[in-house]
Structures are given as C-alpha cells and as structure tokens.
C-alpha positions as a Markdown table, in Angstrom:
| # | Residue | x | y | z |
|---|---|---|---|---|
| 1 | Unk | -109.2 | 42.3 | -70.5 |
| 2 | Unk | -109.4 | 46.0 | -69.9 |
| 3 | Unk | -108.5 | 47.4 | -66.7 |
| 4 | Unk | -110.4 | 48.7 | -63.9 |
| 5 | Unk | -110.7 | 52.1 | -63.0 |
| 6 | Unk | -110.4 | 53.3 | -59.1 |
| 7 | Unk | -113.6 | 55.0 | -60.3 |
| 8 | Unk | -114.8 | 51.9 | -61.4 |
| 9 | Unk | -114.6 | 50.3 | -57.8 |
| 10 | Unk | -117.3 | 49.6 | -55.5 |
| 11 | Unk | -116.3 | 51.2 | -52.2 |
| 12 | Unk | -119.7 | 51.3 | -50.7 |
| 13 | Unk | -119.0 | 49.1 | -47.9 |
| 14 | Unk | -115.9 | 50.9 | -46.8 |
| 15 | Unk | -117.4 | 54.5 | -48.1 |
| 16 | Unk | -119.2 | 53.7 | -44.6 |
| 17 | Unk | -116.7 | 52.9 | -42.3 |
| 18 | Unk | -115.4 | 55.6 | -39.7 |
| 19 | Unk | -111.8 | 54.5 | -39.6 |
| 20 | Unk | -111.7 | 53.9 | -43.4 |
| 21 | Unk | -112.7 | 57.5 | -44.1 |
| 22 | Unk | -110.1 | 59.2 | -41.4 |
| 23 | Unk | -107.5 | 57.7 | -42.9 |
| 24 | Unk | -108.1 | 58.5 | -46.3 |
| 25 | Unk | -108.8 | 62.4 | -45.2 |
| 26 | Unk | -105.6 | 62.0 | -42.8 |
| 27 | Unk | -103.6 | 61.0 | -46.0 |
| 28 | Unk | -104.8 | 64.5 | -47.8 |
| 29 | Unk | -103.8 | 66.8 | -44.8 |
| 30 | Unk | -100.8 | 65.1 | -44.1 |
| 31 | Unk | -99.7 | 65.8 | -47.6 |
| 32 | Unk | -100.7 | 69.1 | -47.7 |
| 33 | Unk | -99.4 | 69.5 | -43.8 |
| 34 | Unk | -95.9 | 68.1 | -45.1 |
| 35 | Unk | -96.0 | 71.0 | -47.8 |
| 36 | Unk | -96.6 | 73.6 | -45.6 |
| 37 | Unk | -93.1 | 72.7 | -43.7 |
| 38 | Unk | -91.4 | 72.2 | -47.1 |
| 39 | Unk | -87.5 | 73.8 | -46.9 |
| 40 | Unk | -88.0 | 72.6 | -43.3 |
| 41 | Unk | -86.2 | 70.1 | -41.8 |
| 42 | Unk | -89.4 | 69.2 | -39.7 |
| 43 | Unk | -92.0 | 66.5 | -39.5 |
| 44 | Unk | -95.6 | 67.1 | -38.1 |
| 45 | Unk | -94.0 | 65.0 | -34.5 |
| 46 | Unk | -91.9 | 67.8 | -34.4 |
| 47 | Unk | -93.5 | 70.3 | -35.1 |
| 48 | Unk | -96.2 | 69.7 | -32.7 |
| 49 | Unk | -93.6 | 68.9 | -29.9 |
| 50 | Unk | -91.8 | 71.9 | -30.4 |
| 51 | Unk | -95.5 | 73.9 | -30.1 |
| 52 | Unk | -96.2 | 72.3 | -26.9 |
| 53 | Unk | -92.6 | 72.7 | -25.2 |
| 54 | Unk | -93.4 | 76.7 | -26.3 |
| 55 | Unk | -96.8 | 76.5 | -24.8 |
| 56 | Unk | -95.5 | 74.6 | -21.9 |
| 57 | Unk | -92.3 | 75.7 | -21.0 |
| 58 | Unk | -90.3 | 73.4 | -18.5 |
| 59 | Unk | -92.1 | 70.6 | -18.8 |
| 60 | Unk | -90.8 | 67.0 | -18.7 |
| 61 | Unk | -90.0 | 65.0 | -21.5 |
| 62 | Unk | -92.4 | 61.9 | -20.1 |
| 63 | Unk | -95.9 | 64.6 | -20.2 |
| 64 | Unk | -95.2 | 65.7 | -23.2 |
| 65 | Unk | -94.3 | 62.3 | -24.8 |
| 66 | Unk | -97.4 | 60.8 | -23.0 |
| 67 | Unk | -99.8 | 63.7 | -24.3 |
| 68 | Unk | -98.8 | 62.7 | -27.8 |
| 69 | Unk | -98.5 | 59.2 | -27.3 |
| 70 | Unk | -95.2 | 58.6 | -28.0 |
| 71 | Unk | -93.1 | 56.2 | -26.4 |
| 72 | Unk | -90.6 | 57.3 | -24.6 |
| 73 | Unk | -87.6 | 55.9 | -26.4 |
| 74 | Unk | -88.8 | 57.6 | -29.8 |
| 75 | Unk | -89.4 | 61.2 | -27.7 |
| 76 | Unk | -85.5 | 61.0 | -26.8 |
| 77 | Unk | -84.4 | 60.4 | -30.3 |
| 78 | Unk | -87.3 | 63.0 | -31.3 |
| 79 | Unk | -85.8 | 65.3 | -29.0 |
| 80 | Unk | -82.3 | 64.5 | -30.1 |
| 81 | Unk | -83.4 | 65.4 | -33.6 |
| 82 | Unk | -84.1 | 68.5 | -32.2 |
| 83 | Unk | -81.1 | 69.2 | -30.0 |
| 84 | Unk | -78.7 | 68.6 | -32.7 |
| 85 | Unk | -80.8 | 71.3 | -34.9 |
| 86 | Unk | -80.8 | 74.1 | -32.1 |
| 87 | Unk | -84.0 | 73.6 | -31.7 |
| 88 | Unk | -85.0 | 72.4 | -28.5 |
| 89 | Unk | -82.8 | 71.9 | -25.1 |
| 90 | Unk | -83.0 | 69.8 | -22.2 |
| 91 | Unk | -82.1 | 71.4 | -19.0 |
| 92 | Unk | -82.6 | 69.6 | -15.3 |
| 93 | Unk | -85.8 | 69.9 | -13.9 |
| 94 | Unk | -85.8 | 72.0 | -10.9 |
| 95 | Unk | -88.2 | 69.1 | -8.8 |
| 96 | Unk | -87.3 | 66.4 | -9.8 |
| 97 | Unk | -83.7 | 65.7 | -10.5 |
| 98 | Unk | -84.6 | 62.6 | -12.2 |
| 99 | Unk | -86.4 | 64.3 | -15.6 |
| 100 | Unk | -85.1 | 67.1 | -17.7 |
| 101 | Unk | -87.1 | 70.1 | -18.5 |
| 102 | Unk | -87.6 | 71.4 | -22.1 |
| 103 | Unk | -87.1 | 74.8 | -23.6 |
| 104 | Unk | -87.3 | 75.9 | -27.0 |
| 105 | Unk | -84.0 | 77.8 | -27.9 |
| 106 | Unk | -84.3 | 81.5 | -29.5 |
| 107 | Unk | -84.0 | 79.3 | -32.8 |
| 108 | Unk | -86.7 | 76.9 | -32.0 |
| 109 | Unk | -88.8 | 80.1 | -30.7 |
| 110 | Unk | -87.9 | 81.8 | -34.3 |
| 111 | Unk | -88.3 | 79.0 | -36.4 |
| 112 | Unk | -92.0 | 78.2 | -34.6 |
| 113 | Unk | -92.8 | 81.7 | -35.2 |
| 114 | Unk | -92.3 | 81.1 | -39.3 |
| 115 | Unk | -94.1 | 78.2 | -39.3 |
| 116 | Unk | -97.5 | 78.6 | -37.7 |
| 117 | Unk | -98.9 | 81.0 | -40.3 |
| 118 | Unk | -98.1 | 78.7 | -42.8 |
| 119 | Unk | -99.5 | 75.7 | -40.7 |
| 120 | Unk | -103.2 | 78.1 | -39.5 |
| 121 | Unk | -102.7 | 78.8 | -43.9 |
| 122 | Unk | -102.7 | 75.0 | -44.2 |
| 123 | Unk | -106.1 | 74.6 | -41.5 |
| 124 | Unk | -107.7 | 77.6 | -42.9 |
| 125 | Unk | -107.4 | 75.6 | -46.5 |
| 126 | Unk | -109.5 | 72.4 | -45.1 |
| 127 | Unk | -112.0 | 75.0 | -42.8 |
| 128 | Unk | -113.2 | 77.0 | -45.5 |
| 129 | Unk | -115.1 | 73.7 | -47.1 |
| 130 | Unk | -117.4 | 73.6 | -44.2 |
| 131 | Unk | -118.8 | 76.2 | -41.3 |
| 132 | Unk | -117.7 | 77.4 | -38.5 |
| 133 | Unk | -119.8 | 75.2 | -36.4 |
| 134 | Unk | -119.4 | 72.2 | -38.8 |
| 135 | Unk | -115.4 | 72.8 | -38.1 |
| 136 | Unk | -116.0 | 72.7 | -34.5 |
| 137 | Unk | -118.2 | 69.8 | -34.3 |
| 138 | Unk | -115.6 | 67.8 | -36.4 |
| 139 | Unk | -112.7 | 68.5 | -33.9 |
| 140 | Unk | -115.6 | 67.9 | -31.3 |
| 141 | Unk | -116.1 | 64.8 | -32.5 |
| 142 | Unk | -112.5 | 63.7 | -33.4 |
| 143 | Unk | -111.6 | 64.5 | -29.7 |
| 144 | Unk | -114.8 | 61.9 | -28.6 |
| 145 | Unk | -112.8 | 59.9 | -31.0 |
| 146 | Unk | -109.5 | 60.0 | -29.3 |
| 147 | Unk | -110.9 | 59.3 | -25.9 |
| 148 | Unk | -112.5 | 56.1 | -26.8 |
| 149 | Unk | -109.2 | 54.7 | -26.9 |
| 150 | Unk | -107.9 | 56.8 | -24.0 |
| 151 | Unk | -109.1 | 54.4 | -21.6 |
| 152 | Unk | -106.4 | 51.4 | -23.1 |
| 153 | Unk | -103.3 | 49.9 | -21.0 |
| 154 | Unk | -100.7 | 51.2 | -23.6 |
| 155 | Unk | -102.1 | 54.3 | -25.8 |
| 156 | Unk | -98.6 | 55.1 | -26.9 |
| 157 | Unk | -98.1 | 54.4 | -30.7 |
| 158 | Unk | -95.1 | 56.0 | -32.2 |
C-alpha cells in the first residue's frame, strides 16, 4: 500500500473554512516572526508587551494584560520574565496605590529599538504579496474578526 501524499489530500472542505486558514497562515508568520527575534531571548508575548509599555508608559499591569488578553497571573510571570532580564520595571502607580506602573528600562528601550526593524523586515516580507489596500483590508478585517469575540464573559486566553 503506497502512502499518501499531503498533496494527495482532499482539503476542500476545510480549504473553506475561516478559522482553518488563519491558523495555518498564523503558523507561517509565527515561524518567520520567531526568526526575526532569533539571539533574543524574546517571544512574540513579550515582545508585544514590552512595545505597548513603550507606547504607553505608566500604565497598569491589568490594561495592558487585558488589551492582550492575558490573564493576569501569566502577565505577572510575563512581566517577571522581563524584570529579571532588565527589561521592564514595575514602579507604584501614582493613583492608585493598589497597581504598579510599567516602564521599559534604558535596556528594554534599547533592545525594542533593535528589534522593530527586524520585526516591520518581517511584515514588510508578508505585505509585499498583496497591495497596499489588500494589506489594509486584511488587518481591517482581522480586527472585525477580533471583535466578534470581544463581546464574551472571559476573552482572556493565555
């Protein structure tokens, strides 16, 4: 009996499913994404929290986890993570004495600063197969995508 080929499969049914199709593209771009921050002791969670703590500077550890939809347990060991590499630092928030505010350090600044030409590199790579417009109607759409679950109890995932 001779072995079937992936090429050999008929995928039409899920070739026309929404879901089925993000996560296959997902699993190409996080590959590539992953090799962009190779010699980087960084995942993409990481990354993209330490881009929003620069972009938002003094925020609370609950917005940011909640924008993300983290659970807050996993932010605090995220934000451990990044702690412990110089990265990132708590400090108490100046309203509410109940939350911390985060600041990138002059390392996390630095280290953000190397790795966001290679991460608009690693966009550029999957833009440059479509338009302009095509590229923003697909985050148009992605975005419609998010918000059809934005509406759920418990968005949180990680």
């Amino acid at each position: 009996m001779s072995k079937r080929l992936e090429s050999d499969l008929d995928t039409s049914f899920m070739d026309g499913l929404i879901g089925y199709n993000l996560r296959r593209a997902y699993l190409v771009i996080a590959r590539d994404f992953a090799q962009s921050l190779a010699g980087v002791d960084l995942g993409p969670v990481q990354f993209t929290i330490l881009t929003l703590i620069d972009a938002n500077p003094g925020c609370t550890q609950n917005i940011i986890a909640k924008a993300i939809s983290i659970k807050r347990t996993n932010f605090v060991a995220l934000l451990d993570g990044l702690e412990a590499q110089g990265l990132a630092e708590r400090r108490p928030s100046p309203t509410d004495r109940r939350s911390h505010a985060l600041y990138l350090t002059h390392a996390g600044q630095t280290m953000l600063a190397d790795l966001k030409p290679r991460i608009i590199a690693h966009e550029q790579k999957f833009a440059a197969i479509m338009s302009s417009a095509e590229a923003d109607l697909l985050r148009d759409l992605l975005v419609r995508l998010r918000r059809v679950g934005a509406d759920s109890a418990d968005e949180t995932e990680i």
